[in-house]
Structures are given as structure tokens and as C-alpha cells.
C-alpha positions as CSV (number, residue, x, y, z in Angstrom):
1,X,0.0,0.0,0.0
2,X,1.2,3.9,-1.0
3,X,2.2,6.3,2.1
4,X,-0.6,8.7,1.9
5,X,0.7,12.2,1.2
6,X,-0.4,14.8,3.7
7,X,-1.7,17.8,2.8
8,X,0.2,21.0,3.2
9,X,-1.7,24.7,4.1
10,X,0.2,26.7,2.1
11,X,-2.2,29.9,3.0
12,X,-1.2,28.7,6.7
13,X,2.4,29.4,6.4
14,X,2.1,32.1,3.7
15,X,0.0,33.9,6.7
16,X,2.7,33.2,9.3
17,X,5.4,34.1,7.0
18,X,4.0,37.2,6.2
19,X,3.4,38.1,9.6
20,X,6.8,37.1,10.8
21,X,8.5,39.3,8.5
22,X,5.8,42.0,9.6
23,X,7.1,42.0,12.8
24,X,10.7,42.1,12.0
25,X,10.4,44.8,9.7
26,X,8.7,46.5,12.4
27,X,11.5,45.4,15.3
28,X,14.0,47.4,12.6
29,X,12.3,50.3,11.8
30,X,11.8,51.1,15.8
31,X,15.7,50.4,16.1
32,X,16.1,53.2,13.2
33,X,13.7,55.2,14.1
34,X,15.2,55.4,18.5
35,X,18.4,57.5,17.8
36,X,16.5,59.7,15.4
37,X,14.8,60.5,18.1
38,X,17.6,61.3,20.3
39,X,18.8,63.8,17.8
40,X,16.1,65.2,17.3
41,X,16.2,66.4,21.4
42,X,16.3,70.4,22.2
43,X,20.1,70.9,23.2
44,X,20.4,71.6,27.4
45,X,19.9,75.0,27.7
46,X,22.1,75.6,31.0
47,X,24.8,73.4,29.6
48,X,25.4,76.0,26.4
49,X,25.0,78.8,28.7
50,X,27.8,77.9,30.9
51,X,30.1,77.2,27.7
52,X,29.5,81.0,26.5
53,X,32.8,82.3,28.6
54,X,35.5,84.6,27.7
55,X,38.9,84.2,29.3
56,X,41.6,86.7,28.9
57,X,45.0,87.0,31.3
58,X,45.8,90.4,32.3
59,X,49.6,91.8,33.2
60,X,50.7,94.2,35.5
61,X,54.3,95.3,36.5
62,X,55.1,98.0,39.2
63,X,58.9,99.4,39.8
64,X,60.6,99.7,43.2
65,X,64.1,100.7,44.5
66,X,65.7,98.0,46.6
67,X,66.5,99.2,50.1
68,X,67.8,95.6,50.7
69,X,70.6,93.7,50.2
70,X,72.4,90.0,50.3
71,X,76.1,89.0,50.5
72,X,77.8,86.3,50.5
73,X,80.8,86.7,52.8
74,X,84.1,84.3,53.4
75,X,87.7,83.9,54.7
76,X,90.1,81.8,52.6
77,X,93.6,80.5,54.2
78,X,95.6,78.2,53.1
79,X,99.0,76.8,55.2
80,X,101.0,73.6,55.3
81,X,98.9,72.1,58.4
82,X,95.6,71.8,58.2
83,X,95.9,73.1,62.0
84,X,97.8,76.2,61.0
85,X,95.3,76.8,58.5
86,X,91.9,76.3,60.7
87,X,93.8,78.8,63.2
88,X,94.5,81.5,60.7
89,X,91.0,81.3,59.3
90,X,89.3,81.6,62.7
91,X,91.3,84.4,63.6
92,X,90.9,86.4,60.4
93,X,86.7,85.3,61.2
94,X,86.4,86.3,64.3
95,X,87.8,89.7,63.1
96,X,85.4,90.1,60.1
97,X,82.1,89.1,62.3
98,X,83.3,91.6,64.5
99,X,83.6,93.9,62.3
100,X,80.2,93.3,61.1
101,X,78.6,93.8,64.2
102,X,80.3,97.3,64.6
103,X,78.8,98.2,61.1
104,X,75.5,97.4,62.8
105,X,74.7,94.4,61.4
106,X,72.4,92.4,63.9
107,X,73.5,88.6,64.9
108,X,70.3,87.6,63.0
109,X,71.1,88.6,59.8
110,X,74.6,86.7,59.9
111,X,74.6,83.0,58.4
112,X,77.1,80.9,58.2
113,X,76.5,79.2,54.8
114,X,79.8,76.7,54.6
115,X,82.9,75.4,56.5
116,X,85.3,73.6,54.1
117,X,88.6,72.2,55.0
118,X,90.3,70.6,51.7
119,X,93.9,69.2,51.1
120,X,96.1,71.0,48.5
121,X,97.8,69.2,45.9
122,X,101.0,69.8,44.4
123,X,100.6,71.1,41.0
124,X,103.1,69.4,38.9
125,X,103.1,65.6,38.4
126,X,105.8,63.4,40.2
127,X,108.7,62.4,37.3
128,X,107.6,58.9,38.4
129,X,103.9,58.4,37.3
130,X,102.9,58.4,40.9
131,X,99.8,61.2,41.8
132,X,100.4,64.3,43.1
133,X,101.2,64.6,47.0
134,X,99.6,66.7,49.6
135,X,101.7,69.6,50.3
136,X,99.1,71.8,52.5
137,X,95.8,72.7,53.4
138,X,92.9,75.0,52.6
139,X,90.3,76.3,55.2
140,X,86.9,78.3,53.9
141,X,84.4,79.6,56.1
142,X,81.8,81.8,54.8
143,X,78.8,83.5,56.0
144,X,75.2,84.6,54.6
145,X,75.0,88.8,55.4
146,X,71.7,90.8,55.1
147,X,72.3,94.7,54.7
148,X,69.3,96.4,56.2
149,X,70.4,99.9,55.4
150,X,71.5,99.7,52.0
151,X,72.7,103.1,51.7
152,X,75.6,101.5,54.1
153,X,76.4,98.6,51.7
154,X,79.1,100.6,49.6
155,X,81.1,100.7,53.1
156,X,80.3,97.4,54.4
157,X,81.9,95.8,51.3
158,X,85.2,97.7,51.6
159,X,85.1,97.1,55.8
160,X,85.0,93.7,55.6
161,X,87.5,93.1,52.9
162,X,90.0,95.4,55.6
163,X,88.7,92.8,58.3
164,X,89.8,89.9,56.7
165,X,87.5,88.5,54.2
166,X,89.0,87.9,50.7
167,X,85.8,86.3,48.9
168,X,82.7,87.7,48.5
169,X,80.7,85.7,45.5
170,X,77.4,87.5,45.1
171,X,75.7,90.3,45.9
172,X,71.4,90.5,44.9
173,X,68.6,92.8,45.8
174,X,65.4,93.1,47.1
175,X,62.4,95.1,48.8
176,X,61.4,94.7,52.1
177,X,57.7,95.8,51.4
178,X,57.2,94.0,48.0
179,X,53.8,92.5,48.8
180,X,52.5,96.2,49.1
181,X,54.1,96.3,45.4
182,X,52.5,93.1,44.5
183,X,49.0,94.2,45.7
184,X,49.4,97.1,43.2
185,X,50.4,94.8,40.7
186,X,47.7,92.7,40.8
187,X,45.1,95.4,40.7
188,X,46.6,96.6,37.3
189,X,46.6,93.3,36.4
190,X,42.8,92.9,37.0
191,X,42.4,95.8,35.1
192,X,44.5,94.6,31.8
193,X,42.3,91.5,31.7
194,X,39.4,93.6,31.9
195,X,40.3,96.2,29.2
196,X,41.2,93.4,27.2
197,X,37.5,91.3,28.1
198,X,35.6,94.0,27.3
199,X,37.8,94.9,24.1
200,X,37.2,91.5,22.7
201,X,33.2,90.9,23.4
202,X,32.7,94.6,21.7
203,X,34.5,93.1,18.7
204,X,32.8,89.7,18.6
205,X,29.8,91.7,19.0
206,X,28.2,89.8,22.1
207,X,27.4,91.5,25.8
208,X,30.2,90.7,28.2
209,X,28.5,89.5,31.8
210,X,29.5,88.8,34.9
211,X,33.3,87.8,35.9
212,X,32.5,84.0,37.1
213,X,36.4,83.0,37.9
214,X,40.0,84.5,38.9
215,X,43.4,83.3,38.8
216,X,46.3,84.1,40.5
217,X,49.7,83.3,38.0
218,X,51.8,86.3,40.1
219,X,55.1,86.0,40.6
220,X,58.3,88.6,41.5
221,X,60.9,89.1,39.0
222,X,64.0,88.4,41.4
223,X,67.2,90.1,39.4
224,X,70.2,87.9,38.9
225,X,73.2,88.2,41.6
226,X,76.5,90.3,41.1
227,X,79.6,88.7,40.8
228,X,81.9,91.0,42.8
229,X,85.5,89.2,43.8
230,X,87.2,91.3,47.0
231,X,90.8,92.0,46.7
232,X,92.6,92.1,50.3
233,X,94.7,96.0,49.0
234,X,91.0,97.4,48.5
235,X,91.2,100.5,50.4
236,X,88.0,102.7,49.1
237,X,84.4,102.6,49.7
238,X,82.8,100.3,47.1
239,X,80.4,102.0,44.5
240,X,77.1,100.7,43.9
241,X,74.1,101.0,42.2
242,X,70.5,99.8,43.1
243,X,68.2,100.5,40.3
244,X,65.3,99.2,39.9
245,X,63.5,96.6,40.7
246,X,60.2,95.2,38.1
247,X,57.7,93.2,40.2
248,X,54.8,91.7,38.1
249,X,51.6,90.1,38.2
250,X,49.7,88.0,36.0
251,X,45.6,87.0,36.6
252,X,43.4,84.9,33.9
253,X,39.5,86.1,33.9
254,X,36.8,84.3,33.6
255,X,33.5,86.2,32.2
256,X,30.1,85.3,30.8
257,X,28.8,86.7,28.3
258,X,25.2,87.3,26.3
């Protein structure tokens, strides 16, 4: 006997086909259709506002005369023993801090910066190959001087060399009252980045609003030392000159605008 075919509903399936693809094509078109949507959204209102800022840095520089100054002080010896060198150098020492003392240079403004006692070395090599030999000692002791009264300085120099010293590797400047300078600083610098704010929104043609943030970038302009090298035959008050002294100031503003 024949297997008996079974019939098959084609309309059935067709149906169910057609509705499966139905609902895929649907599933797709709602994936599409989902970041459109977020595009589509109003941008946040606040979130633009905050980004409509102007920032400028401003500059401002104020000149001062130094009525302060810095030294750097020492007593060089050198002597066959390091003994007999140590006692020569605390001897000519002891005279040159007395002698500061006398110029009126208080104990607190006296530093002793470094104490060095090093061998000397023949200069020429032995005929032999063999390294050079000690033949004496040097002693260095120097100290760290602040000159209150710096119309005084020009003497000090040339006093201390008399005393003893026979080194004296920098001299620098400064002012005692230089946040006072600073302060004015500042305020022109305030003032430069606000020139500059308002210059800049007129040009872009927008409203310049309220100052939202400031920055402090200050910082004194410190001038270099001066190399000055004492001779012990100096007899004559040393000539100096002060000038000036440029502190400055930089700020960065922060402003809104409409």
C-alpha cells in the first residue's frame, strides 16, 4: 500500500510568513527610528549657557628701588697644616664678624652658609707616574649677610675686605615691602584682563556678563646676583648702584557673556 501524502496549508504558512517578516520589519524600523529621536532632542539649555565664557589673562608690572641687600661673605687660608690653617682662618673670622657687628649688622642677619677644609695638591706631576702629593691645606668659612640699610652697603663691602675677608661671591637685591608692590600689581593686572574682556566681546559683538572666575599666575621678577671678587689692597668705599626693581603680576579672567 502507497504512504498517503499529507496535505500541506500553504495559506497557513504564507500567513505566518508574512506576519513574521511583519514583525521584523517593524522590530527594525523602531531600532532606526530610536536615535533619530535622540537627535532630534532640544540641546540643554544651561549646559550651552555655561560654555559662552571669555577668558583673557591680564599683566601688570610696578617698579621699586631695593632698600635691601644679600652677601655672601668668606675667609680663605691656606698653610701647610691643616691646623695652622683652621687657626689662621678663625682668627681672620672672628675679626670680620666683629667687624660686622660694629657696622650694625644684627647677629640675625649673619649666616654661616659653609665650612670647608680641603687638602692642596701639588701642582706638577711626580717624574715617576705616581699622583700628586699633599703639600698643605685650605680652610673656607663663609657666612650669609643681610644689609638692612642699604645706603651703608658701599662701606660694608670695603670694611669687611680690611677685616679679613677675601671672597665675597654674590651680591642680589630686594624690597622689604614688595607684597605692598605686589598688591598694586595685581590690581593693574585685574584691570588689563578687563580692558582686554571687554575689548574682545565689543569686537565679537556679544554682551560681556559677569566675571565667574580668577586666577592668581603672580610671581616677583628676582634680578640675577652680582659677581663681585674682594681683593685684600682694596682700600675705598665700594660704589654701587640699586636701580630698579620690576615686580609683576599675571591674573586669567573668567566672564560670561550674552
Amino acid at each position: 500500500m502507497q504512504p498517503t501524502a499529507t496535505p500541506v496549508q500553504l495559506p497557513c504558512l504564507i500567513q505566518n510568513g508574512t506576519q513574521l517578516m511583519n514583525t521584523r520589519l517593524t522590530f527594525v524600523a523602531a531600532l532606526l527610528l530610536f536615535p533619530l529621536g535622540i537627535g532630534a532632542q532640544e540641546p540643554n539649555s544651561e549646559t550651552s549657557t555655561a560654555n559662552r565664557v571669555i577668558i583673557v589673562s591680564g599683566t601688570g608690572e610696578v617698579n621699586g628701588v631695593p632698600d635691601v641687600a644679600e652677601i655672601n661673605v668668606g675667609v680663605v687660608v691656606e698653610a701647610d697644616s691643616a691646623k695652622a690653617a683652621l687657626v689662621a682662618n678663625n682668627d681672620q673670622m672672628k675679626r670680620l664678624l666683629e667687624k660686622l657687628k660694629q657696622l650694625g649688622i644684627a647677629e640675625k642677619d649673619i649666616q654661616t652658609t659653609s665650612f670647608n677644609v680641603a687638602p692642596r695638591y701639588q701642582r706638577m706631576r711626580n717624574p715617576d707616574g705616581e699622583p700628586p702629593k699633599i703639600d698643605g691645606y685650605r680652610v673656607s668659612n663663609q657666612v650669609h649677610v643681610r644689609v638692612r640699610k642699604i645706603e651703608s652697603l658701599g662701606v660694608v663691602l670695603d670694611q669687611v675686605v680690611t677685616a679679613g675677608a677675601n671672597q665675597i661671591n654674590g651680591i642680589s637685591f630686594s624690597i622689604a615691602d614688595s607684597e605692598t608692590l605686589m598688591d598694586e600689581a595685581r590690581n593693574k593686572a585685574i584691570r588689563d584682563g578687563k580692558r582686554k574682556a571687554g575689548l574682545m566681546a565689543k569686537e565679537a559683538g556679544v554682551k560681556l556678563g559677569q566675571l565667574v572666575e580668577i586666577r592668581d599666575h603672580s610671581g616677583g621678577n628676582q634680578p640675577g646676583p652680582m659677581r663681585f671678587m674682594a681683593m685684600a689692597e682694596s682700600r675705598s668705599s665700594v660704589p654701587i648702584q640699586t636701580g630698579e626693581q620690576t615686580l609683576s603680576a599675571q591674573v586669567q579672567l573668567t566672564f560670561k557673556f550674552e
